[in-house]
C-alpha positions in Angstrom: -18.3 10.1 -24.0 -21.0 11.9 -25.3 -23.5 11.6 -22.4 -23.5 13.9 -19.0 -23.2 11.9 -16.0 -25.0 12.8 -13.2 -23.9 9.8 -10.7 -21.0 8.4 -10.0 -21.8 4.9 -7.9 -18.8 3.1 -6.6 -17.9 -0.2 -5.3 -16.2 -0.3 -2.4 -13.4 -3.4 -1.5 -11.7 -3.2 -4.8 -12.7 0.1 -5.9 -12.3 2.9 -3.1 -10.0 0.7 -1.4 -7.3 -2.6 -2.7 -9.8 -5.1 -2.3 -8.0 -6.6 0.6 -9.7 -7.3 3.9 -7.9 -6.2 6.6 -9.0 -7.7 10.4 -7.5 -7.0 13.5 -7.4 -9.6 16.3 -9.8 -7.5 17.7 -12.3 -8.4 14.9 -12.5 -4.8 13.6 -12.2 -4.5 10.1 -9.6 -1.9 8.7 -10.0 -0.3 5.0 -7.3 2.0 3.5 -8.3 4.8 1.9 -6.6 6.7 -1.1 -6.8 10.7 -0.8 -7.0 11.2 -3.9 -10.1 9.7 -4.3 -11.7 11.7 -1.9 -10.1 14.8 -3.5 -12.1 13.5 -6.4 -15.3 13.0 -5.1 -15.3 16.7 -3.8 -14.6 17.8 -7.4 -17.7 15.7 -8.5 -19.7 17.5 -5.7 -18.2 21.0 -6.9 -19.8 20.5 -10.2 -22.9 19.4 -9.4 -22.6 15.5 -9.6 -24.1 12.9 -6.8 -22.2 10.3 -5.6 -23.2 6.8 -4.3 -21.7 3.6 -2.5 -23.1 0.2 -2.9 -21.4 -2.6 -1.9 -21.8 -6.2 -0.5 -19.8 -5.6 2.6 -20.6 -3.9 5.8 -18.3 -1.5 7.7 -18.4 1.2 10.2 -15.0 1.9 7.8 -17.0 2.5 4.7 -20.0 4.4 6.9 -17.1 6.6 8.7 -15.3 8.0 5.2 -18.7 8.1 3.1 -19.8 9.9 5.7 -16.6 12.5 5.6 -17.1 12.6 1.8 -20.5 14.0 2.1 -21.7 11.0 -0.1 -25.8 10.9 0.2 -26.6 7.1 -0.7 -24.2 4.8 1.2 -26.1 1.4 1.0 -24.0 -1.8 2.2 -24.7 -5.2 2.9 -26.5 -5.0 -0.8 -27.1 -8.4 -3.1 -29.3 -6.7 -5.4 -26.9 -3.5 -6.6 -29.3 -2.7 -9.5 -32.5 -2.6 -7.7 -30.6 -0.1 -5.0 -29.2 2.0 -8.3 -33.4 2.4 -9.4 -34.2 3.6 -6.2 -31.3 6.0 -6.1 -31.9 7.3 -9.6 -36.1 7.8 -9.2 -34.7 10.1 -6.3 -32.4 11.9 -8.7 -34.6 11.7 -11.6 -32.2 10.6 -13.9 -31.7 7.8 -16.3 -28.9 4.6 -16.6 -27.4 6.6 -19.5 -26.7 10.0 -16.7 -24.9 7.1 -14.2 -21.5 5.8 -13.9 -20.5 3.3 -12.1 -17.2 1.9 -10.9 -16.6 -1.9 -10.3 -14.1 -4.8 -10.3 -15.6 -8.1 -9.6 -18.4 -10.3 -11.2 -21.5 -8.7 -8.7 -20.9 -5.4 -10.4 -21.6 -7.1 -13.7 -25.3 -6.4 -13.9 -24.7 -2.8 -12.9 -22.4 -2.3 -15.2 -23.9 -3.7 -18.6 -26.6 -1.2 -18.4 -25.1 2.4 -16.9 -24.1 4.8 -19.3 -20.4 4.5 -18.2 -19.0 1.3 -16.8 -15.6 1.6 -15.3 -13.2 -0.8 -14.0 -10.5 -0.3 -12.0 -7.2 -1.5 -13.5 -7.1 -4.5 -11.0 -10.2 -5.6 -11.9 -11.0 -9.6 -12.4 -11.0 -9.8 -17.1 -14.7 -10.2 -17.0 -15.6 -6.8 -15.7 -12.9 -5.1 -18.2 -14.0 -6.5 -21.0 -17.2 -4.8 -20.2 -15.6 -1.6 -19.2 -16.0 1.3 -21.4 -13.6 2.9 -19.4 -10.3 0.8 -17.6 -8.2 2.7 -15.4 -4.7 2.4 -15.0 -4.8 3.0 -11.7 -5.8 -0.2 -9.2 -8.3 0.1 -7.0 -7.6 2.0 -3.7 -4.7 3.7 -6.1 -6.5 6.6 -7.3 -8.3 4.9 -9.6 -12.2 6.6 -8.5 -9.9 9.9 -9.0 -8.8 8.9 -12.5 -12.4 8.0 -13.2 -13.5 11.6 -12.1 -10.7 13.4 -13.8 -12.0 11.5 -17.1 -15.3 12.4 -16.7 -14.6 16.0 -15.2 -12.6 16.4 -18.6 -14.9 15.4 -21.3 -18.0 17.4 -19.6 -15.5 20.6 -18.5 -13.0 22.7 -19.3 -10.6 20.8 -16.8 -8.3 23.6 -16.2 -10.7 26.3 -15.8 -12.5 23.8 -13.8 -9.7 23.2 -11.3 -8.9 27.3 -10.8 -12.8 27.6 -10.2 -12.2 25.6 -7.5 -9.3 26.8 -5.6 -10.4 30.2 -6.0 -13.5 29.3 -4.0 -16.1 30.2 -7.2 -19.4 28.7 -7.0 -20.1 26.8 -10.2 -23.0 27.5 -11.5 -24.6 23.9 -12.5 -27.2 23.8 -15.1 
């Protein structure tokens, strides 16, 4: 990977979560949520990165933990991912090559044929893999935004270094 990514977009149901719905009798909808991935998206934030959610679905859920996350652009109930992505990156100033994005079914296909780095989850449906640059081998809702992190973190940072910045409460200077 020789670009810089700037943006990290993610799917939700299959991506930041197992892709299975989950709906109490009481008609509210339930999403687990994997730590690690929001350990991930704070590392993203430490180094400068955005970080946005578009997804089909609506949920107070995915409004309630994007919200914890400190994630800017949360934008459900979306048909049209790429036209949301444009918007999102004239705000950043920043091109499809600078953009990541993480998805596992066939509506993240237009996304991901154009972004610098498409990523799929290791549970993703073939399609989306075989355009993948990146496959995890973590599933969905298994870590697998936190893989996609550690990946990037890795090739633009000196990981280690990186990670002791971090706990030691440094503030990381971001050119």
């Amino acid at each position: 990977m020789n670009k810089k990514i700037k943006l990290i977009v993610l799917d939700v149901d299959g991506v930041l979560t197992d892709g299975k719905l989950y709906i109490g009798s009481d008609r509210v909808e339930y999403k687990p949520f994997h730590t690690q991935d929001g350990m991930g998206i704070s590392l993203a934030h430490y180094t400068g990165m955005k970080t946005a959610i578009i997804t089909g679905r609506k949920s107070e859920a995915v409004s309630k933990r994007a919200e914890e996350l400190k994630i800017k652009y949360v934008y459900q109930g979306i048909h049209d991912k790429l036209t949301v992505l444009q918007e999102i990156m004239d705000d950043l100033q920043i091109t499809l090559d600078e953009v990541c994005y993480v998805g596992d079914d066939i509506n993240d296909l237009p996304i991901l044929q154009k972004v610098g780095l498409p990523v799929a989850p290791n549970n993703a449906v073939s399609i989306v893999k075989e355009y993948a640059q990146y496959v995890t081998i973590s599933n969905g809702g298994e870590g697998a935004v936190r893989e996609t992190i550690d990946h990037i973190l890795a090739e633009q940072y000196d990981y280690k270094s990186l990670i002791q910045d971090y706990l030691d409460g440094k503030v990381l200077i971001v050119q």
